[in-house]
MMTF fields as JSON, N, C-alpha, C and O atoms, coordinates in Angstrom:
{
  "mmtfVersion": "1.0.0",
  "mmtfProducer": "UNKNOWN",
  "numBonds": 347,
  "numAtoms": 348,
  "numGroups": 87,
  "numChains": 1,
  "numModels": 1,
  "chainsPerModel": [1],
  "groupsPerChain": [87],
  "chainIdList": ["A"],
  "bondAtomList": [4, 2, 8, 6, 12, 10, 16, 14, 20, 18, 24, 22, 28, 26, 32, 30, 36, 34, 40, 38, 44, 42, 48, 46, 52, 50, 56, 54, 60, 58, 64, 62, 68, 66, 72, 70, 76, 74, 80, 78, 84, 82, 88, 86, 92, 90, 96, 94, 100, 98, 104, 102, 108, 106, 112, 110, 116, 114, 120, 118, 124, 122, 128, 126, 132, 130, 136, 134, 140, 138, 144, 142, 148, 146, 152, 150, 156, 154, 160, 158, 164, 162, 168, 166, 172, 170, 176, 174, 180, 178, 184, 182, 188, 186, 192, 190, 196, 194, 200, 198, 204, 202, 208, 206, 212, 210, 216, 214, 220, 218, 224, 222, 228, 226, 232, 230, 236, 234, 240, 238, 244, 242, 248, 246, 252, 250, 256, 254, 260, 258, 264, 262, 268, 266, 272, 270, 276, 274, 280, 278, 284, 282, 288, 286, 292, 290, 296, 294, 300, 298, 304, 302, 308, 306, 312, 310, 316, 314, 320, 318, 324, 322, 328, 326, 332, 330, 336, 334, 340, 338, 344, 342],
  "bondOrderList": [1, 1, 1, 1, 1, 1, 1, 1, 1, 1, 1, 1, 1, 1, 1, 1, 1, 1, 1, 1, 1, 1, 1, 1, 1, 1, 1, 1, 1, 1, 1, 1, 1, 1, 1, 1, 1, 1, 1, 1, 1, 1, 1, 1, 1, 1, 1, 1, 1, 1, 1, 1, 1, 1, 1, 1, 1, 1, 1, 1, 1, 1, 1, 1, 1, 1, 1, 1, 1, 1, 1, 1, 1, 1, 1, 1, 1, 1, 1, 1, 1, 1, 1, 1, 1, 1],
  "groupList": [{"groupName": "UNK", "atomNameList": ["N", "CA", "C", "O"], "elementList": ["N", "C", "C", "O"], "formalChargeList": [0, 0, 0, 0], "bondAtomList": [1, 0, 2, 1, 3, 2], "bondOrderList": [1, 1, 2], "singleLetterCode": "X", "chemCompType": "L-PEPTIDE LINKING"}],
  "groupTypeList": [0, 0, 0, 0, 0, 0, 0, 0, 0, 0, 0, 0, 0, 0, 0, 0, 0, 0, 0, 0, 0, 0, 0, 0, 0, 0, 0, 0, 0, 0, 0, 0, 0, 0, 0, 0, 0, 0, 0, 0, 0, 0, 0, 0, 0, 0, 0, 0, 0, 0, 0, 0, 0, 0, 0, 0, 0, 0, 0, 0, 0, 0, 0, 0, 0, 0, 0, 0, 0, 0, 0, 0, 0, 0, 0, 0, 0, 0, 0, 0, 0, 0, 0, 0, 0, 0, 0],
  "groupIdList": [1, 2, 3, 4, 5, 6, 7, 8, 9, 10, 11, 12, 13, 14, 15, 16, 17, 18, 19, 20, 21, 22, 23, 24, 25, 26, 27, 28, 29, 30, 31, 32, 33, 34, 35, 36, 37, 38, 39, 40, 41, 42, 43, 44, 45, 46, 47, 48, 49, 50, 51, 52, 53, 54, 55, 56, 57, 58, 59, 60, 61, 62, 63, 64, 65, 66, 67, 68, 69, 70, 71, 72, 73, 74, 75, 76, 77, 78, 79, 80, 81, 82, 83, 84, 85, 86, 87],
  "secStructList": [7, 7, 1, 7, 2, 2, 2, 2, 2, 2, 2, 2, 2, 2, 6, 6, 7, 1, 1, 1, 1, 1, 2, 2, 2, 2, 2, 2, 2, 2, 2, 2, 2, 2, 6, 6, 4, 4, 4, 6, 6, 6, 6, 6, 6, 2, 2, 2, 2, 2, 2, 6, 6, 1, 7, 7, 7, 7, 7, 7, 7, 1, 1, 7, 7, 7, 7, 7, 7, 6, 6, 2, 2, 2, 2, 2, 2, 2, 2, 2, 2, 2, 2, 2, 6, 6, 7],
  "xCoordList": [0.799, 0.0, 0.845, 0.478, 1.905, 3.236, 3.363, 3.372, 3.468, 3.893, 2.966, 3.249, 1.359, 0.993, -0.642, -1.6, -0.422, -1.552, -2.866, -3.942, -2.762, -4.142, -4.837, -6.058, -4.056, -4.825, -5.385, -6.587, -4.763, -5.933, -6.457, -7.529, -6.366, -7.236, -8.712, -9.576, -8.557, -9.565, -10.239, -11.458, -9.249, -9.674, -10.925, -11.912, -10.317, -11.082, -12.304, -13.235, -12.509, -13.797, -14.199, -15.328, -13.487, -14.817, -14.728, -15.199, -14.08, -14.179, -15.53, -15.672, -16.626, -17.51, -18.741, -19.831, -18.347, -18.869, -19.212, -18.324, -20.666, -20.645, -20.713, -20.514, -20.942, -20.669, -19.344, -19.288, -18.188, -16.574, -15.859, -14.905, -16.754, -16.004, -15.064, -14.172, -14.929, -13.332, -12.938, -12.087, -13.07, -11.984, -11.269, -10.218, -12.007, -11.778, -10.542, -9.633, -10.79, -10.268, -8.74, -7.643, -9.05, -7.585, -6.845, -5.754, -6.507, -6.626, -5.725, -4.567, -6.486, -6.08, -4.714, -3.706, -5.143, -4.722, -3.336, -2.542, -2.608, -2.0, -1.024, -0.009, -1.341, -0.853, 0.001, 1.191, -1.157, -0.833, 0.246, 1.35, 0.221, 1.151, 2.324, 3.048, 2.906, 3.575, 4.384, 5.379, 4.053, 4.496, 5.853, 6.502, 6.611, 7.959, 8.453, 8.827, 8.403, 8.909, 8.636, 9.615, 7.603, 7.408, 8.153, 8.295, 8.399, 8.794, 10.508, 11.081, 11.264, 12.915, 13.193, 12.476, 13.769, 14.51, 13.662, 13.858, 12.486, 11.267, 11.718, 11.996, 11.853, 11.049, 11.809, 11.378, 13.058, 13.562, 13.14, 13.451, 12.445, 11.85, 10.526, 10.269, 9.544, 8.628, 9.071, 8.711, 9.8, 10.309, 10.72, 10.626, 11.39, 11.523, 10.411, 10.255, 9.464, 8.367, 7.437, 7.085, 7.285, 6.987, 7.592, 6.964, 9.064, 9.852, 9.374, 9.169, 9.302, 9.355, 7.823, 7.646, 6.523, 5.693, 5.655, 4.617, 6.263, 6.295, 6.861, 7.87, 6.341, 6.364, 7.936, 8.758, 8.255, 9.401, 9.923, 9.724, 10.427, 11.03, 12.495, 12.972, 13.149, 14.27, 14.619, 14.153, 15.665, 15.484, 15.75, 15.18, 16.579, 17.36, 16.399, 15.267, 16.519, 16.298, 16.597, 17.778, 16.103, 16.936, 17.426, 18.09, 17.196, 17.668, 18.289, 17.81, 19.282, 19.827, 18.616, 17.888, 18.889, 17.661, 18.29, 17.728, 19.267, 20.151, 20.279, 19.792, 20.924, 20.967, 19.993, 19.635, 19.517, 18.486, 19.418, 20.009, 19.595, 20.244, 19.58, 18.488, 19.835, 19.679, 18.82, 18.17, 18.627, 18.042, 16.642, 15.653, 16.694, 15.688, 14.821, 13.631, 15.376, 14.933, 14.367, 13.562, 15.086, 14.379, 12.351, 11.216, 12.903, 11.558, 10.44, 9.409, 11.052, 9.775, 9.215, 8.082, 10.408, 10.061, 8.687, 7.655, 8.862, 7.982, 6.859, 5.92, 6.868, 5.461, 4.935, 3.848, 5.608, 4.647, 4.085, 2.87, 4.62, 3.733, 2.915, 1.898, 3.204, 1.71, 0.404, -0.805, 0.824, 0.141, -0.888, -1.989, -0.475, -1.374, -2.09, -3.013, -2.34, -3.369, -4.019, -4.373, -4.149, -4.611, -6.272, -7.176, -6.327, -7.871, -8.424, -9.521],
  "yCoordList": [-1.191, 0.0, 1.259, 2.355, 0.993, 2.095, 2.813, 4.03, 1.757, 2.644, 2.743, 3.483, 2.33, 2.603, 2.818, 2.052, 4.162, 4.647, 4.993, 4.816, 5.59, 5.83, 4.192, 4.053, 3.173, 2.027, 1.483, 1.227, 1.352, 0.985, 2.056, 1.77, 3.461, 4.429, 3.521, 2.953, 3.684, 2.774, 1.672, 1.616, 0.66, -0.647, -0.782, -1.507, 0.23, 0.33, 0.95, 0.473, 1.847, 2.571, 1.625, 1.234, 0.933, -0.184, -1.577, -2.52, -1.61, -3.615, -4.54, -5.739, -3.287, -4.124, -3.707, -4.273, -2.821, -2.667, -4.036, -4.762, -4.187, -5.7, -4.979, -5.813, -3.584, -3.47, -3.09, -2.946, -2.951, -3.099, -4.561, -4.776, -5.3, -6.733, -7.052, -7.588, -6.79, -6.991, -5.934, -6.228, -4.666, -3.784, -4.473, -5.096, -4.192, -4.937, -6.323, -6.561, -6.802, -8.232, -7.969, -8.469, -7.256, -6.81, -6.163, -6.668, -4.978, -4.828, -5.189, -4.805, -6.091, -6.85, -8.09, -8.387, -8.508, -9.516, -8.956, -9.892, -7.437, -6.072, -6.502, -7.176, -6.144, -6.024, -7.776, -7.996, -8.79, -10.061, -10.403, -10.696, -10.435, -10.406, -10.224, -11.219, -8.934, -7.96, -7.916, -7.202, -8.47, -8.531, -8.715, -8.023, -9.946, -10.044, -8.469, -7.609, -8.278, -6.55, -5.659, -4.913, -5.19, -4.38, -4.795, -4.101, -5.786, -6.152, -6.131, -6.345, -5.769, -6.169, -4.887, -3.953, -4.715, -3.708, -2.78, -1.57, -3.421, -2.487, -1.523, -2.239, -0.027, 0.358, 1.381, 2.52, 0.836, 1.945, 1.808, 2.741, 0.868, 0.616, 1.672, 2.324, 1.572, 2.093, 3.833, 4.35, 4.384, 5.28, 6.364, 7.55, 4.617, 5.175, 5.89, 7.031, 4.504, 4.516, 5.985, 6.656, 5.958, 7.51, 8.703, 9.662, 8.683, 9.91, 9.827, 10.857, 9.012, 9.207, 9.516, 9.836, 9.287, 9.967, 11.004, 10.889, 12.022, 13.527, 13.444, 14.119, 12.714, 13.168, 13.345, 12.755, 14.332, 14.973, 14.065, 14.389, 13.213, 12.091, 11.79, 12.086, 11.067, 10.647, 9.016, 8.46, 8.505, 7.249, 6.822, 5.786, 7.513, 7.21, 6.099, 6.573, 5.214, 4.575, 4.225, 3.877, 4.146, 3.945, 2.718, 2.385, 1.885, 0.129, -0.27, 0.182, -1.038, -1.167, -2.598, -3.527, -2.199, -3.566, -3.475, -3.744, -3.146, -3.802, -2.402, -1.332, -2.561, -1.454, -1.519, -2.624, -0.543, -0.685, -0.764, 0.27, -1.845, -2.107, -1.518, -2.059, -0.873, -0.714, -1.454, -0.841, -2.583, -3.978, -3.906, -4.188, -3.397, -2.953, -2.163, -2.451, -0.724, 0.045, 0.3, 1.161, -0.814, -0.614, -1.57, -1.428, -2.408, -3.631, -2.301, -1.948, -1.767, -0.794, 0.426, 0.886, 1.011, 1.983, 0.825, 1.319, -0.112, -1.095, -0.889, -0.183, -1.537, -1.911, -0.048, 0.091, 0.98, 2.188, 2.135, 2.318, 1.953, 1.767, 0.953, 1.172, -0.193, -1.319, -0.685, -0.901, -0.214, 0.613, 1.558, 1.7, 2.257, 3.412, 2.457, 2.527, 1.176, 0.633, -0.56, -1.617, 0.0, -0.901, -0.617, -1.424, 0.628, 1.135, 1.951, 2.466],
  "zCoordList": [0.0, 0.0, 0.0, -0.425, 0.479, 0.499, -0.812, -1.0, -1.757, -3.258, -3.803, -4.746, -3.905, -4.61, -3.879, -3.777, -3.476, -1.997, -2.701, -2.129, -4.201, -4.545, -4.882, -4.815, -5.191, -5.636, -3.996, -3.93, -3.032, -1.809, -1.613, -1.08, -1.731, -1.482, -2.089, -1.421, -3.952, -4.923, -4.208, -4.041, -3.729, -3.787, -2.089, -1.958, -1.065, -0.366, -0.525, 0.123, -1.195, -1.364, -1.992, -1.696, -3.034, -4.216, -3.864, -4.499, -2.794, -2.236, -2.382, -2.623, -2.092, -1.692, -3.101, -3.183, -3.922, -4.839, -5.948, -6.395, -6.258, -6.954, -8.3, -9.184, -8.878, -9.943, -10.799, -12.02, -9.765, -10.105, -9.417, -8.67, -10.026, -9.109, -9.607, -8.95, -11.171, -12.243, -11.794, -10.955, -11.86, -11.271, -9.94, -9.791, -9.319, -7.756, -7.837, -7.041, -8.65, -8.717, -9.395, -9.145, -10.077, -11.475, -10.56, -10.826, -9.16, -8.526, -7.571, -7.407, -6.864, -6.067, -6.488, -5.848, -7.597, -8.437, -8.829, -8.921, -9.165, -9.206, -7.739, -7.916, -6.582, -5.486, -5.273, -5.051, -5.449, -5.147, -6.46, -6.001, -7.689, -8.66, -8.416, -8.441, -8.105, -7.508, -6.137, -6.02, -5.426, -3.824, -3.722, -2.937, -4.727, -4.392, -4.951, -4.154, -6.191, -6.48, -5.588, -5.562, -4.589, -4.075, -2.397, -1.39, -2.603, -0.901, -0.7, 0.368, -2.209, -2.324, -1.589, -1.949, -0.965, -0.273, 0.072, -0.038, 0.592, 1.332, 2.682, 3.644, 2.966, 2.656, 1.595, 1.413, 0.866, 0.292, -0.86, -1.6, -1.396, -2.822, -3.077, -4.089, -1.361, -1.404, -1.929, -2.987, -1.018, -1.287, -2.705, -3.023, -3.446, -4.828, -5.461, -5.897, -5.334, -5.869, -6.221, -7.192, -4.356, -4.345, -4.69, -5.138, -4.457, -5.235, -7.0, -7.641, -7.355, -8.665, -9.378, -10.554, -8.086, -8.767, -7.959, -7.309, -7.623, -7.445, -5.887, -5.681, -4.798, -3.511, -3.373, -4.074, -2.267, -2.228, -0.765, 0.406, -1.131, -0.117, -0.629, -1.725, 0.53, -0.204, 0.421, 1.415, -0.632, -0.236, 1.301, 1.644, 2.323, 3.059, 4.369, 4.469, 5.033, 5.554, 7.064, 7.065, 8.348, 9.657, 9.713, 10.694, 8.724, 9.046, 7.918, 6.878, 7.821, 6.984, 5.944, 6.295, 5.086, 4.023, 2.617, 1.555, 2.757, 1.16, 0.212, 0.576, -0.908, -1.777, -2.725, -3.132, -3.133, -4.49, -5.757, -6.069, -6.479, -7.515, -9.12, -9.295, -9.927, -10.735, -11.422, -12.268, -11.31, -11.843, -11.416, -12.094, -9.929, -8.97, -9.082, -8.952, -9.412, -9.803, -11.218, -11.572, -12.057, -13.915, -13.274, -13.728, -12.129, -12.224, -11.754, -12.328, -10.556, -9.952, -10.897, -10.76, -12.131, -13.16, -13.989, -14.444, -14.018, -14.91, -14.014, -14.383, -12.67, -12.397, -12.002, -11.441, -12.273, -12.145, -13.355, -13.43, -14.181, -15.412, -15.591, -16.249, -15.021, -14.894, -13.527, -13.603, -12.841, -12.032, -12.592, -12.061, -13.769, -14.598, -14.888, -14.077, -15.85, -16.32, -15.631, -16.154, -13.724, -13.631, -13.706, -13.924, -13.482, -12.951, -15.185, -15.4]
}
């Protein structure tokens, strides 16, 4: 929910909606897909995430949880883009 706050913003308001049940599902299905990418060097991935759609954060972290590798960072540039088409 870290990186991608407007989709549970979405998914909570329309959970229980029976006329977005494919939204709902695509969604969810989005988050569950996804989990190992969003969980690699959590919470500095989250971080990226958010720096790169505007919020003025930076990566830095109080615990150490690995480096964000380049490799890392091309997967999370991908899933923001799978993010735009989920809704």
């Amino acid at each position: 929910g870290n990186l991608f706050p407007e989709l549970i913003v979405w998914l909570c308001t329309h959970f229980n909606d029976a006329g977005r049940s494919a939204q709902v599902a695509k969604v969810q299905a989005f988050f569950a897909d996804n989990m190992d990418v969003m969980h690699t060097s959590y919470p500095t991935a989250a971080k990226y995430v958010l720096q790169k759609m505007g919020f003025d954060i930076d990566l830095y972290t109080r615990r150490d949880v690995g480096e964000l590798t380049d490799a890392m960072k091309a997967d999370l540039d991908l899933l923001i883009e799978e993010s735009k088409k989920v809704l």
